[in-house]
N, C-alpha and C positions, 0 to 999 in steps of 0.2 A: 504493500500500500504506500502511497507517495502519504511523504509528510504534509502536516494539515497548513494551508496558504495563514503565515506568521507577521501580524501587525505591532511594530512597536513601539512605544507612544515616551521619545523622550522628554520627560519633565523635570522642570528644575523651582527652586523656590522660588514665591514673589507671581508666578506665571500667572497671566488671566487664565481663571478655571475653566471659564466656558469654552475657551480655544481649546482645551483638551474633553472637558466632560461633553460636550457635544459630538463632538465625533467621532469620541469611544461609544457614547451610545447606540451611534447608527453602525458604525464599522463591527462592533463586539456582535452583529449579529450576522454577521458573511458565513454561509455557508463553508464548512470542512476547515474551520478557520479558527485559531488560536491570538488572542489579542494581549500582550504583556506590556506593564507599565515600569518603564524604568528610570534610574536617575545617574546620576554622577557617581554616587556612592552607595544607594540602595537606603532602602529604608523607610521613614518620613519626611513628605516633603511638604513644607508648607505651603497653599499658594496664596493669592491675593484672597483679604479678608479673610485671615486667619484659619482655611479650609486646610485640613490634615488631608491629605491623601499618601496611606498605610502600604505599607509591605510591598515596596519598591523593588524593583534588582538593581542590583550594579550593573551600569552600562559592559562594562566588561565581561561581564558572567555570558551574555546574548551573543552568539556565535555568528548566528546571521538574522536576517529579516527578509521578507519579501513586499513587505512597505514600514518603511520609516515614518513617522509624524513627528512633527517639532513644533507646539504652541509656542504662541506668545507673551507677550506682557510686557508692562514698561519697565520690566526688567533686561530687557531681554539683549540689549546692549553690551551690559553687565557682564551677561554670557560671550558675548561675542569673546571677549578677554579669556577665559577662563580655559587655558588650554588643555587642561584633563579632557574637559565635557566635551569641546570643539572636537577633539583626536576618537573619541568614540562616535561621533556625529556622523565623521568625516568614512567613518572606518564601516559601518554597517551604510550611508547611504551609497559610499560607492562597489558595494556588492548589491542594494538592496533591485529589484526591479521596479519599485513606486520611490521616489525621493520627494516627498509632500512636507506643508508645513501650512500653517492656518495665522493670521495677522503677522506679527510681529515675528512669530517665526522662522520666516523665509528669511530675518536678518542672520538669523543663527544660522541657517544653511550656509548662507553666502560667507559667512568666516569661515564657513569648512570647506571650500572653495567649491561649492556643489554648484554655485548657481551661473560661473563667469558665461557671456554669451548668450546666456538663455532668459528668457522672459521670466515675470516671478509677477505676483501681488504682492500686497501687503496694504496696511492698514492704512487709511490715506493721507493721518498726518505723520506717517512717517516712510513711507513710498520711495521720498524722494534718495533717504539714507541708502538704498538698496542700490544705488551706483558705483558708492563707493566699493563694492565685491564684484563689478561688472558685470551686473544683473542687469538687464533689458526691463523699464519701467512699465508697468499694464498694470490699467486701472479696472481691471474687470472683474467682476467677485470672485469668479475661480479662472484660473489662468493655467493652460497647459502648454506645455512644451516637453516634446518625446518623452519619457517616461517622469520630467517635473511635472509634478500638479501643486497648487501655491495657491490658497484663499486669502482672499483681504481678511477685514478688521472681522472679528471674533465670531459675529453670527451669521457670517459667511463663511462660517467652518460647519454647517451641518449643508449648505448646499455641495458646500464639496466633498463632505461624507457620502451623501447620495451619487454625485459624479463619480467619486470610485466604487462605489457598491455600483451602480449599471457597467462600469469598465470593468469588474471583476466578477457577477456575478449574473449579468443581465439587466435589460432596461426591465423586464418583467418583474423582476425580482425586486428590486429596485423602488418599481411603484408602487408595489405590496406593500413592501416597508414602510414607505412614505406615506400610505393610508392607516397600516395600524398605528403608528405615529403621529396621525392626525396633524401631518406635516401641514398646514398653513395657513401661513405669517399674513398676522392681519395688521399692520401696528399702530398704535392709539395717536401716535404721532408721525409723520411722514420725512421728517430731517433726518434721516438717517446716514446722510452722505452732504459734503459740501454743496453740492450743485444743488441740492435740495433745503440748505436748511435756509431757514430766514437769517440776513446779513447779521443783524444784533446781536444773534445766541453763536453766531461763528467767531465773531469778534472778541466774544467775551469767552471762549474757549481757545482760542488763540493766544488771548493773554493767561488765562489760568496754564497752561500746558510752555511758555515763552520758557521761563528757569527751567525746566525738564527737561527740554528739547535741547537744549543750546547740549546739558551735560552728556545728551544720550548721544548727540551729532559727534561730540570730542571722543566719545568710546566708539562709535561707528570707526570714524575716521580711520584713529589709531588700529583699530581692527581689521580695516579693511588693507592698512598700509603691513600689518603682522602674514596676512593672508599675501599679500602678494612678495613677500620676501620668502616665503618658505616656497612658492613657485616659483621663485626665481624669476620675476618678472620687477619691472620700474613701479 
């Protein structure tokens, strides 16, 4: 019997939860399929708003995978640096056949040099960071490129749970799920994205997130300049 098709889901502290609990929701149910949560060190990891998520592996114990996931968070910067976590990132996506990531994510890919050349999302006030890895900028919720798949900001990681459940198990399958799911997003508000919200509530979001961005651009940066000396590139 072939081993059962292996998703796994690296997490690190600080992460927005929904980037990861949303899409182990929908993925944990793929047929013939085994879904593992792992971290840097194994264990507990805490993510944002004090959520414990219990009985981690160490990225290192996981041999291989056959799709990778890497949530986000405005932490996720932070990671970029972190070269233990980056070296196991780096180590299962480039065996894995899926290299995915959901918001902020896709920045941690791009330090593991997964993303140079290829399109990516990410979340859209921080989209722009994803240059600095020589990731191709796409503002689309889910965004594919040969076996990348990459969702923007956080609830656009259960669209792209559904996108890999039809690429992996059928569009049939797929919509099943999505009805027992009671997949659809009705939302009380419609500013979900820049182009949509009203100018005053972006403005004042702009300036709440100014000190944060500026720190997480200086880790990007650095990150991205770490990333391209170990490929030997300028």
């Amino acid at each position: 019997m072939s081993p059962p098709f292996r998703t796994v889901f690296a997490i690190y502290d600080d992460m927005t939860h929904l980037d990861f609990t949303g899409p182990h929701q929908v993925l944990c149910r793929l047929p013939k399929s085994e879904t593992l949560v792992a971290s840097r060190d194994g264990g507990a990891v805490v993510a944002e708003g004090n959520l414990v998520i219990g009985r981690t592996q160490a990225l290192s114990t996981i041999d291989r995978c056959d799709l990778l996931c890497v949530p986000g968070g405005v932490t996720a910067t932070q990671w970029t640096l972190d070269d233990a976590f980056i070296k196991q990132v780096r180590r299962l996506g480039l065996q894995a056949t899926y290299i995915t990531s959901v918001c902020t994510g896709s920045l941690i890919l791009g330090a593991a040099g997964l993303l140079q050349g290829k399109r990516a999302a990410c979340h859209w006030a921080w989209r722009d960071l994803l240059a600095e890895f020589g990731a191709v900028i796409d503002d689309s919720r889910v965004v594919r490129d040969g076996n990348i798949i990459t969702g923007g900001g956080v609830t656009a990681g259960i669209d792209f749970a559904f996108t890999m459940v039809a690429e992996i198990a059928g569009e049939a399958y797929a919509k099943a799920l999505t009805l027992g799911y009671e997949y659809a997003p009705s939302p009380p508000f419609a500013g979900g994205r820049p182009e949509l919200a009203e100018p005053d509530i972006l403005e004042v979001y702009h300036a709440r997130m100014k000190g944060l961005m500026d720190a997480r651009r200086a880790e990007a940066v650095e990150a991205g300049a770490r990333m391209r000396a170990q490929a030997g590139r300028p």
